[in-house]
N, C-alpha and C positions, 0 to 999 in steps of 0.2 A: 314265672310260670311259662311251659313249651305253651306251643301251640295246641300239642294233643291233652295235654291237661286243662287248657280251656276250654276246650271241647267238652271233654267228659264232665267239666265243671256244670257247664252251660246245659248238656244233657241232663247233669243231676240234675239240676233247678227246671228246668219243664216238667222231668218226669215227679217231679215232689207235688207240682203245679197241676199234674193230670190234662198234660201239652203235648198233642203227637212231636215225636220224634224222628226227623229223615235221618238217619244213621251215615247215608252217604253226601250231604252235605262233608265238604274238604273243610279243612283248616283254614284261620285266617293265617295272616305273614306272624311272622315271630316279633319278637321286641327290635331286633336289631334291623329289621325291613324295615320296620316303620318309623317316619320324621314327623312329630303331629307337628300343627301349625303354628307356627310364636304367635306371640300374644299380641304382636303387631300387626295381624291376619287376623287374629280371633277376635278384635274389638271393633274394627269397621265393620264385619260380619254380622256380627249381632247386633252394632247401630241400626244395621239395615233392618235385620228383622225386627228391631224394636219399631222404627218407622211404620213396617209396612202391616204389622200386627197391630198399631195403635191405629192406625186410620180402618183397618179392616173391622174393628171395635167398635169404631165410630169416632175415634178422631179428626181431629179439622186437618185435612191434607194440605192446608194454604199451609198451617204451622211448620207442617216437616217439611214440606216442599222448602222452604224459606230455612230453614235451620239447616239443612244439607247444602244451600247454596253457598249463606253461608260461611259455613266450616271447609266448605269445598269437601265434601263426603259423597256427591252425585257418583264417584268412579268407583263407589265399594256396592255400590246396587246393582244385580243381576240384569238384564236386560226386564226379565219378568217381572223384577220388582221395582224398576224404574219407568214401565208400561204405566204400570197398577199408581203407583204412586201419583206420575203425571197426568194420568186419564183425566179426561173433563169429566166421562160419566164411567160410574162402575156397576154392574150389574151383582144383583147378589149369590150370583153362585158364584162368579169371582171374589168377592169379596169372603163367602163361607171359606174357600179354596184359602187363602193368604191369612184368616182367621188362624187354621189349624198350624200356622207354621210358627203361633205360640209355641208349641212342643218344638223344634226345632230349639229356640231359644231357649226356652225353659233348658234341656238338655246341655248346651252348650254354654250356658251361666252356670250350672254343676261342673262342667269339666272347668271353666275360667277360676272356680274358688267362690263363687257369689254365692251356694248354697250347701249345707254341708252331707246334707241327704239326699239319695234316688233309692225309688225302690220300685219294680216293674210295673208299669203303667197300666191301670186296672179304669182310672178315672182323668178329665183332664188337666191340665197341672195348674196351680196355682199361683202365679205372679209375683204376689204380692209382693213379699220381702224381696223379690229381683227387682223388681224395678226403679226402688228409691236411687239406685246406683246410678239411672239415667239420667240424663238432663231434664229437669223441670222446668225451663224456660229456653233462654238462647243461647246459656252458657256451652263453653266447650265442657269436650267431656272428662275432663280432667278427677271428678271422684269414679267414675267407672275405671277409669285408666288405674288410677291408684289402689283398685278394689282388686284388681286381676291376680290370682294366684293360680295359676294352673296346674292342675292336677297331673302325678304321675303317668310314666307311657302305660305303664302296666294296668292300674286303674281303668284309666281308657280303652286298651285295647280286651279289660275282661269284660268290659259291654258291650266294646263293638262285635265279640263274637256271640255274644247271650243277644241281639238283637238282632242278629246274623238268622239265627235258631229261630226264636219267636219271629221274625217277620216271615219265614217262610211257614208256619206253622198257620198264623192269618190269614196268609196267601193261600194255602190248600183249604183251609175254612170257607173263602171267600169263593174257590172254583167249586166247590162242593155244596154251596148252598146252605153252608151253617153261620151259626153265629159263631165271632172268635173266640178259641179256645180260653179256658184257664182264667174268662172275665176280661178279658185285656182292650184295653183301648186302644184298637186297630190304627187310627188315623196318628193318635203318638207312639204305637211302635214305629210306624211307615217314617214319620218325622224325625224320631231319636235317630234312628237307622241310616237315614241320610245326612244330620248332623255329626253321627260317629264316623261312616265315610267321609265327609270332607275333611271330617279333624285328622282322621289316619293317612290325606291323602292320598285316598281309593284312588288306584290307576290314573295315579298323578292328575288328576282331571282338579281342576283349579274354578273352573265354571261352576258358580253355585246351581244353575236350573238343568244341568247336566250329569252330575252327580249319581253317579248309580246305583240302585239298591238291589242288585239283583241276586237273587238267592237260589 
């Protein structure tokens, strides 16, 4: 699919949704711009998120503190989530903050192969069946490794631009004083949106807390 056919794609699916539409919103890059990330980038990735989501839950951060050391994984954690992770104390709007980047994950276990369905996020995503894939004690993570199937570029890149659409569609809701359009669960469009940027390798930027969504 071009670029301008995902567009119109991504159009049709707001406008069926009753989702303003910015017409002038550009294209994303084509198939052939974009390199997603190997699966040897995609799985420390999401360790991390797994870590810093299960302590924002309410896990015991001695656990993962100790399971990252380790497997020696301290160097796939953001600065942000190596803050958070290490903190003596955490406050809990930090911790709602690192909560929501379940969605991140969630997201990013669909493009890996761990789930066989997405469908625009209306509500928040549910775990469950991703997580068996993780480590349950101190093992490495060798059934996650072997779970990895990653998804077509194509695939990929017809959400990174449908999320392209809807996060700016949010975003005008959000400066407007409305609620988000179309039902949508604001905080995992914002999340998908920046896990579809890193996987696409948005503006080559490699730093997960740097990552831009901007629409």
């Amino acid at each position: 699919m071009s670029p301008e056919q995902r567009k119109e794609a991504s159009e049709l699916e707001l406008h069926k949704r009753g989702i303003r539409i910015n017409v002038q919103l550009h294209v994303i890059e084509s198939d052939e711009e974009v390199e997603l990330r190997t699966p040897a980038e995609l799985m420390p990735r999401m360790l991390a998120l797994w870590a810093v989501t299960a302590v924002a839950a309410g896990g015991d951060a001695v656990h993962y503190r100790s399971y990252f050391e380790m497997h020696d994984l301290k160097p796939c954690l953001s600065a942000q989530e190596q803050a958070f992770l290490f903190a003596d104390e955490i406050t809990e709007e930090v911790r709602a903050q690192f909560l929501q980047r379940q969605e991140s994950l969630y997201f990013l276990s669909w493009a890996a192969g761990l789930t066989d369905k997405l469908a625009v996020p209306t509500q928040a995503a549910n775990l469950k069946q991703i997580l068996k894939f993780f480590p349950h004690a101190m093992e490495a993570p060798e059934r996650l490794q072997a779970a990895l199937k990653p998804r077509r570029k194509g695939q990929v890149l017809d959400w990174s631009d449908l999320l392209y659409r809807l996060h700016w569609a949010v975003r005008h809701a959000h400066i407007t004083g409305r609620d988000a359009p179309g039902n949508l669960n604001a905080e995992a469009v914002r999340e998908w949106h920046q896990a579809a940027n890193w996987l696409c390798q948005y503006e080559e930027e490699n730093d997960w807390d740097k990552v831009s969504t901007e629409t």
